[in-house]
MIROMAR-436047 format. One line per field, with one value per residue (C-alpha): x, y, z; residue in one letter. Coordinates in steps of 0.05 Angstrom, whole numbers. Each point is the difference from the previous one (the first is absolute). Example, Ala and Ser with C-alpha at 12.3 -4.5 7.8 and 13.67 -1.06 7.14 Angstrom:
BEGIN
xx = 246;27
yy = -90;69
zz = 156;-13
residuo = A;S
***
This chain:
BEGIN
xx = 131;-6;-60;24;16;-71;-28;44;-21;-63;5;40;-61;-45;-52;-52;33;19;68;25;-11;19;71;0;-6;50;49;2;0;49;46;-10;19;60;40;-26;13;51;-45;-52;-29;-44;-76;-22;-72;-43;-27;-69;20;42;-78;-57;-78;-59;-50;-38;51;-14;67;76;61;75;49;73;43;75;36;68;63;11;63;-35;-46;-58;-49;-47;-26;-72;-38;-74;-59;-64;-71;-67;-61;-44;-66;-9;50;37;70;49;63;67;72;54;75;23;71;7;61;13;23;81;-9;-44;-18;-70;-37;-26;-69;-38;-67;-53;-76;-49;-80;-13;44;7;19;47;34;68;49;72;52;45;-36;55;10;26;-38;18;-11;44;58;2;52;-28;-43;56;29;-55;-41;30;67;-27;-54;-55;-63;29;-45;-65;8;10;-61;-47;19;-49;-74;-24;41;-34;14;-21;-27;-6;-55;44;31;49;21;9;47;55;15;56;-15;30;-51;-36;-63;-36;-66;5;-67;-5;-47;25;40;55;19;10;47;37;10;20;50;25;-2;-21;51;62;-25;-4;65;36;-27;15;68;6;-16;48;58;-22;-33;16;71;38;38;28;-20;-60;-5;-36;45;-25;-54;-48;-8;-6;-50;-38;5;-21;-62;-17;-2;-36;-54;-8;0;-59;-37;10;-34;-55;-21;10;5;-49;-61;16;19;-66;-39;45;20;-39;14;45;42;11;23;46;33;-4;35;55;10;7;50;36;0;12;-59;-34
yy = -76;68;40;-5;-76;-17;39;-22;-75;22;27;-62;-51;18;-32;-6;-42;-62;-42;4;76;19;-40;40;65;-8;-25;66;44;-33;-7;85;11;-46;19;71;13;41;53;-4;43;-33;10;64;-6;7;-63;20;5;-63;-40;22;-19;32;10;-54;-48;-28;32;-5;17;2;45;10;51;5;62;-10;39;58;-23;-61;1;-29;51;-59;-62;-9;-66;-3;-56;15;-35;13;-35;22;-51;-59;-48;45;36;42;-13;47;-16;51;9;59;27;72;35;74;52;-15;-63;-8;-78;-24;-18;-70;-17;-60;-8;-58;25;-64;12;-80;-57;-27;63;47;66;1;70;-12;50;48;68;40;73;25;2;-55;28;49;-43;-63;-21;0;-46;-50;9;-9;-55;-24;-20;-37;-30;33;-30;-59;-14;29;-45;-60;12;6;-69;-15;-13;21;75;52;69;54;64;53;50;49;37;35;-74;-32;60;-3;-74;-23;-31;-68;3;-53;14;-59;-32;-73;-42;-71;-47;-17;33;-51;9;76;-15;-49;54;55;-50;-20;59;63;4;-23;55;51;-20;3;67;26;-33;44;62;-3;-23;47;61;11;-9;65;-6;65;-9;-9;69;47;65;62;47;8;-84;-7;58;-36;-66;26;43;-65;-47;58;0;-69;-3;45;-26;-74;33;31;-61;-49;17;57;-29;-74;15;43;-59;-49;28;71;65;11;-63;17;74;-19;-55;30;59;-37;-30;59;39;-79;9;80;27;35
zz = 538;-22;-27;-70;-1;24;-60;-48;23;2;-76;-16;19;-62;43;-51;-63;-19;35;-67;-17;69;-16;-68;38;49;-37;-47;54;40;-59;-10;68;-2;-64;11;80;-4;-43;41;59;51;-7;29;-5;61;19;-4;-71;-5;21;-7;-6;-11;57;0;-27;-71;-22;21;-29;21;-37;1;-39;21;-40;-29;30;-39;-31;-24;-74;43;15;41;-2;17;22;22;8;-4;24;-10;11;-71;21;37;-17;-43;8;-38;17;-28;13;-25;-2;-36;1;-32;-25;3;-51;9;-46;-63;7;14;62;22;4;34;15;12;4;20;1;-7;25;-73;-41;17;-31;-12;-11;-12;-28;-12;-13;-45;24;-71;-70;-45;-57;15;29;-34;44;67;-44;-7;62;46;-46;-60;31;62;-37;42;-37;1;69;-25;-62;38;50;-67;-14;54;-20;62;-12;-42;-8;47;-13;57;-9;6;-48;43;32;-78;-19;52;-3;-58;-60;40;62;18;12;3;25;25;0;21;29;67;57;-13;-66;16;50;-46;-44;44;29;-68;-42;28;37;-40;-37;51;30;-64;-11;68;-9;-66;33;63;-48;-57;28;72;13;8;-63;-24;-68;12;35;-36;-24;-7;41;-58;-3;77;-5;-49;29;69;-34;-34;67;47;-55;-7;78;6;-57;39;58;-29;-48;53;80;-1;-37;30;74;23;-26;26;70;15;-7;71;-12;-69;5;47;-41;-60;36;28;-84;-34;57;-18;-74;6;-34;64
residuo = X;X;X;X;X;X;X;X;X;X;X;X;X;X;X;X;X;X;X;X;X;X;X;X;X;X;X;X;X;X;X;X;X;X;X;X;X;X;X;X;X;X;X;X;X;X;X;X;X;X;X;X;X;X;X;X;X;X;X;X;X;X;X;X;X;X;X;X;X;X;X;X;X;X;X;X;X;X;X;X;X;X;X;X;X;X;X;X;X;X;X;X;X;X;X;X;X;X;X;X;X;X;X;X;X;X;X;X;X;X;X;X;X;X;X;X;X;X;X;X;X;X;X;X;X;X;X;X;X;X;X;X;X;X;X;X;X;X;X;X;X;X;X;X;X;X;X;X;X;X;X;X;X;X;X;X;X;X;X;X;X;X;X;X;X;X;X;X;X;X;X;X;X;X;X;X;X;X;X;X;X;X;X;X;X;X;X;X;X;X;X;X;X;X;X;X;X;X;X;X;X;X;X;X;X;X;X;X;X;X;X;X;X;X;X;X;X;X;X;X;X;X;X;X;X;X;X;X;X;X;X;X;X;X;X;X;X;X;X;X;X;X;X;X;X;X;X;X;X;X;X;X;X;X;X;X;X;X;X;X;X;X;X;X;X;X;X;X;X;X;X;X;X;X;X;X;X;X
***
């Protein structure tokens, strides 16, 4: 087995969460990798990159981020876990899968995220982040939401009593997201019933959304291609920005704390030269 096999099962374990979140997890990213192989480059990340801990072992994380072939609207799909140990007999747990699109088609990327502090509430991130104003193209408005009946999902999780809104602290996080995101906060009382509802409606949701962006957004349709420089140079302004703003809100005042100052330079490092904002 080589190198790269060993870290992606290593990446694919997501040692730290629940049977039925690890399912969830591997299940997305496998279907990415499937219906999107052909796009896709293999993961060139060092593998001190790929894992990594801090020194004295509170924190690990595994990260993957294959680039798409240049002829392909892909620009990469990311996937990460991340542990840490906050106090004694607490944990944060993250699980991503991001896929990203680059400035040759207008459509929106796909976002999933679960952040877990307390094994009976859990934070939960799921959409389409639009890359154009809607305001100023109602359309894209239609196209992307309104026609596939986007909120549809978001709706049907706040039928739940035990889902609530959720309100990052950040204003930069609450302004890229679509008017359709679901970004939610699950509370319940025991570690079963948050399973049962991951299992029976987290993710139908985030596979039907998912299943909306590969059919909708990332297949190399040509009219879906974006036509003209000025629009690709705007789109591709747009995503670099957003890029480095992620970085800055997010990996550099969460990683030092999280996994030192070494291990986090390098990783850091290695994500930006990925999403091409060195």
């Amino acid at each position: 087995m080589s190198m790269d096999d060993l870290l992606r099962r290593k990446f694919m374990e997501f040692p730290y969460v629940s049977t039925t979140r690890r399912e969830l997890m591997v299940d997305l990213i496998s279907t990415v990798e499937d219906r999107l192989q052909s796009q896709l480059l293999p993961c060139s990340l060092s593998p001190d990159v790929q894992n990594f801990k801090n020194p004295n072992g509170s924190a690990e994380a595994s990260l993957r981020i294959r680039s798409g072939e240049k002829s392909s609207p892909i620009d990469f799909v990311i996937g990460s876990w991340i542990h840490c140990k906050i106090q004694k007999g607490v944990s944060l747990n993250i699980t991503n899968i991001s896929g990203y699109l680059n400035s040759s088609t207008k459509a929106p990327n796909f976002v999933f995220e679960l952040i877990q502090s307390s094994p009976t509430s859990l934070v939960l991130i799921l959409d389409l982040p639009h890359r154009k104003d809607l305001v100023l193209h109602p359309d894209y408005l239609k196209e992307y939401y309104l026609d596939t009946s986007l909120d549809s999902h978001r709706q049907s999780l706040l039928q739940l009593p035990e889902i609530k809104y959720y309100v990052s602290p950040s204003l930069f996080v609450r302004s890229v997201f679509s008017p359709t995101a679901s970004m939610l906060k699950i509370d319940v009382e025991d570690e079963e019933k948050l399973e049962e509802i991951l299992r029976d409606h987290v993710s139908l949701a985030a596979k039907a959304v998912l299943r909306v962006w590969l059919e909708q957004c990332a297949k190399e349709e040509e009219e879906k291609r974006v036509i003209g420089e000025d629009e690709k140079m705007g789109l591709d302004r747009r995503d670099k920005s957003f890029r480095k703003m992620s970085i800055k809100e997010e990996l550099n005042l969460q990683f030092p704390i999280m996994f030192g100052e070494e291990v986090s330079y390098r990783v850091i490092q290695a994500i930006k030269e990925a999403f091409g904002v060195l």
